[in-house]
C-alpha positions as CSV (number, residue, x, y, z in Angstrom):
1,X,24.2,31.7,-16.7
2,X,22.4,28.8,-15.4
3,X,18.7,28.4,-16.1
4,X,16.2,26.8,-13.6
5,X,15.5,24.2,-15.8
6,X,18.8,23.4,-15.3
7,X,19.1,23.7,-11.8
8,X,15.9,22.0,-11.5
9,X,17.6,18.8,-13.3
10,X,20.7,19.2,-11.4
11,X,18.5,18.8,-7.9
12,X,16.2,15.8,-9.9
13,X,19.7,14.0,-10.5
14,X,20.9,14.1,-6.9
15,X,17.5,13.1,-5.3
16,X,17.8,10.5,-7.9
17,X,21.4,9.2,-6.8
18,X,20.1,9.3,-3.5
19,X,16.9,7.5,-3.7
20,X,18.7,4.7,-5.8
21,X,21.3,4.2,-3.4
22,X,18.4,3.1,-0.9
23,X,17.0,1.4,-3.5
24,X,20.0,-0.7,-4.4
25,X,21.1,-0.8,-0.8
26,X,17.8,-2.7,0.0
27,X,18.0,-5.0,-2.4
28,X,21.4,-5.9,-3.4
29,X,22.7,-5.5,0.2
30,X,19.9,-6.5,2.7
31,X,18.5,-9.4,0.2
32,X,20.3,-10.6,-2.3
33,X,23.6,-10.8,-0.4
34,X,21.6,-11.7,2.2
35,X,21.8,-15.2,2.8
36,X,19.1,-16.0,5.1
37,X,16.7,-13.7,3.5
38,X,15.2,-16.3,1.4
39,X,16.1,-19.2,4.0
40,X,13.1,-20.3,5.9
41,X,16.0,-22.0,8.9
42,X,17.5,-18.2,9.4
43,X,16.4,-15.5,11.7
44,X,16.2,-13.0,9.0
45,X,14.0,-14.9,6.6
46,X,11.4,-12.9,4.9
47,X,8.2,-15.0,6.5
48,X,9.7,-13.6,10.0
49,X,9.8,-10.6,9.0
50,X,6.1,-10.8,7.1
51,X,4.6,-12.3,10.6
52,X,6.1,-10.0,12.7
53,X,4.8,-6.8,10.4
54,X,1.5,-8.1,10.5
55,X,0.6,-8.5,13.8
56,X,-0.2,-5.2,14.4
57,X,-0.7,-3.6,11.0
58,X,-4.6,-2.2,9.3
59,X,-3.8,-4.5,6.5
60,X,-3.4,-7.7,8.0
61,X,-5.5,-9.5,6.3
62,X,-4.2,-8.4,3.4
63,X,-0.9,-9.3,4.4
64,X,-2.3,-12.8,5.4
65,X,-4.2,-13.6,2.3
66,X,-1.9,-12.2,-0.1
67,X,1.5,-12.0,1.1
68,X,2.1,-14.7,3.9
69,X,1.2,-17.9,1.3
70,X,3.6,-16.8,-1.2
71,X,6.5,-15.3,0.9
72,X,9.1,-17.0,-1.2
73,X,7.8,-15.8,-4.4
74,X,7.3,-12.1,-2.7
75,X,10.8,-12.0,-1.1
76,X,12.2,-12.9,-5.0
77,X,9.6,-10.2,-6.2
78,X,10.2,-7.6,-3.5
79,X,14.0,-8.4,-4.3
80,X,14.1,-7.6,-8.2
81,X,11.7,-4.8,-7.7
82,X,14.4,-3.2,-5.5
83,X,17.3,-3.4,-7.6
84,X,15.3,-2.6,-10.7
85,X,14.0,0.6,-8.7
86,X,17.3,1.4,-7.4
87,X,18.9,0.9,-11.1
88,X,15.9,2.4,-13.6
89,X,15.8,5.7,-10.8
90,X,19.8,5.9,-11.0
91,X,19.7,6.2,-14.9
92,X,16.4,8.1,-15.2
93,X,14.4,5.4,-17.5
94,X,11.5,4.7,-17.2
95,X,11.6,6.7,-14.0
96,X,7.9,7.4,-13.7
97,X,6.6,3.7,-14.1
98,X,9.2,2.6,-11.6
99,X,8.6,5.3,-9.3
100,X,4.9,4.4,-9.2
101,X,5.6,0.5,-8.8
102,X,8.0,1.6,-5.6
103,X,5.4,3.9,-4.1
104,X,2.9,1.2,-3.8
105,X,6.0,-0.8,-2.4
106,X,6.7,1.7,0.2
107,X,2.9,2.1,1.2
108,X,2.3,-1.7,1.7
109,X,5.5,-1.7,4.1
110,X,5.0,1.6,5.5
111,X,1.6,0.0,6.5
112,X,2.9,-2.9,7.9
113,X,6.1,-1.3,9.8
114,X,4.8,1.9,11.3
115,X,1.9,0.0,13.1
116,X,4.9,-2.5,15.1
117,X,7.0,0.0,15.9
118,X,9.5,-0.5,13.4
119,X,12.3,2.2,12.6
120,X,12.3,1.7,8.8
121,X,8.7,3.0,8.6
122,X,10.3,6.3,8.3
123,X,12.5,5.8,5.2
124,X,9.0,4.6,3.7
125,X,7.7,7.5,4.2
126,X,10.3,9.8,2.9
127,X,10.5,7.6,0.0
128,X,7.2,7.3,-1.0
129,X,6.9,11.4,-0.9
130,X,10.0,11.4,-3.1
131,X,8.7,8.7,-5.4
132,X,5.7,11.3,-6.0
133,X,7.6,13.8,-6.3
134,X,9.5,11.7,-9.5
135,X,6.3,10.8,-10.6
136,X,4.9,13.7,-11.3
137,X,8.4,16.2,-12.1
138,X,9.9,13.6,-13.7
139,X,13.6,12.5,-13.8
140,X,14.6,15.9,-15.1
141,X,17.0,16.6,-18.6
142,X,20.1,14.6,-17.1
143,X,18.6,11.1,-17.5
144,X,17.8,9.2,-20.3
145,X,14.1,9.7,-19.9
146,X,15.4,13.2,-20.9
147,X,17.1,12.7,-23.4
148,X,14.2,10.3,-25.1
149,X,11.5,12.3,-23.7
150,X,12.3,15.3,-26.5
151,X,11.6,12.9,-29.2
152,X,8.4,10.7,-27.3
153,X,6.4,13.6,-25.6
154,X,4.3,10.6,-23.8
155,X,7.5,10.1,-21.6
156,X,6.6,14.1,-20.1
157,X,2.6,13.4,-18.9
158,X,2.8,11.5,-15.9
159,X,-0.6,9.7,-15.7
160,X,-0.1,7.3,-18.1
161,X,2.8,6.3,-16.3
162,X,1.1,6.5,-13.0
163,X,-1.6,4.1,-14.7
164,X,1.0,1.7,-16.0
165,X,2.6,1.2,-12.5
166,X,-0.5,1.3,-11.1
167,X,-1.7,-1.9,-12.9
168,X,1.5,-3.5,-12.8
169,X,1.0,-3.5,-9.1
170,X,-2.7,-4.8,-9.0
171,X,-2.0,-7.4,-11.7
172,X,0.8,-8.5,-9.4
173,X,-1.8,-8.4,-6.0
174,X,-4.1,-10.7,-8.3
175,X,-1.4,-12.9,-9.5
176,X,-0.5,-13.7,-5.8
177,X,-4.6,-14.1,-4.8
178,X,-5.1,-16.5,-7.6
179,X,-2.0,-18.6,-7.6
């Protein structure tokens, strides 16, 4: 017989493949094989799209002042953060840390997005309930967080994770304002 632990791990592993797969669609599909996504001559570049989500978005200025004068270097960034999302979630390392890093990702564009109208502010939102969700359960027993967490018992409390993607993000945020 089946425990819920069990269960509960089997459910973690299929929102997992699920969440990667829009992960790793994002960024492999829609930027990296993307040839004008890094192209400041094609329609899809990523300053269009960065203009277009600010004009009616709260954060703005943010999006101004941080984002706008390094969209090259936040394209690439926004690009490896994707696939690295997409691939840490699929195998269930580091899960919490990356989860945390792709929240924030998913609030600065579900910020920018639902304000224009845009229909991808919706997977945002889904995404960055289900990145909490990872956050604080965890990848579950069939990932390799699971199988290291029974020997590092750090890998099972979720703050310090939280914390440590946290920072990541806001020592990124400062990068981009000082540079």
């Amino acid at each position: 017989m089946k425990s819920l632990r069990d269960e509960s791990s089997l459910e973690r592993l299929i929102l997992r493949i699920a969440v990667a797969s829009i992960w790793l669609d994002a960024g492999v599909l829609n930027k990296l094989l993307n040839p004008g996504f890094l192209n400041p001559g094609s329609t899809s570049y990523i300053g269009f799209t960065v203009q277009y989500l600010a004009e009616g978005s709260p954060i703005r200025g943010f999006l101004y002042t941080v984002v706008f004068p390094h969209v090259y270097t936040v394209g690439v960034l926004v690009m490896i953060g994707e696939i690295s999302f997409g691939i840490l979630t699929l195998l269930g390392f580091m899960s919490r840390l990356a989860s945390t890093v792709a929240l924030y990702t998913n609030l600065i564009y579900f910020l920018s997005a639902y304000w224009t109208g845009a229909e991808e502010y919706g997977i945002n939102l889904l995404l960055m309930l289900l990145n909490l969700y990872l956050v604080w359960k965890g990848p579950g027993q069939f990932s390799l967080d699971g199988v290291i967490s029974s020997r590092l018992k750090l890998l099972q409390n979720p703050i310090p994770w939280a914390i440590a993607g946290t920072l990541i993000y806001a020592i990124v945020i400062l990068y981009l304002l000082i540079y």
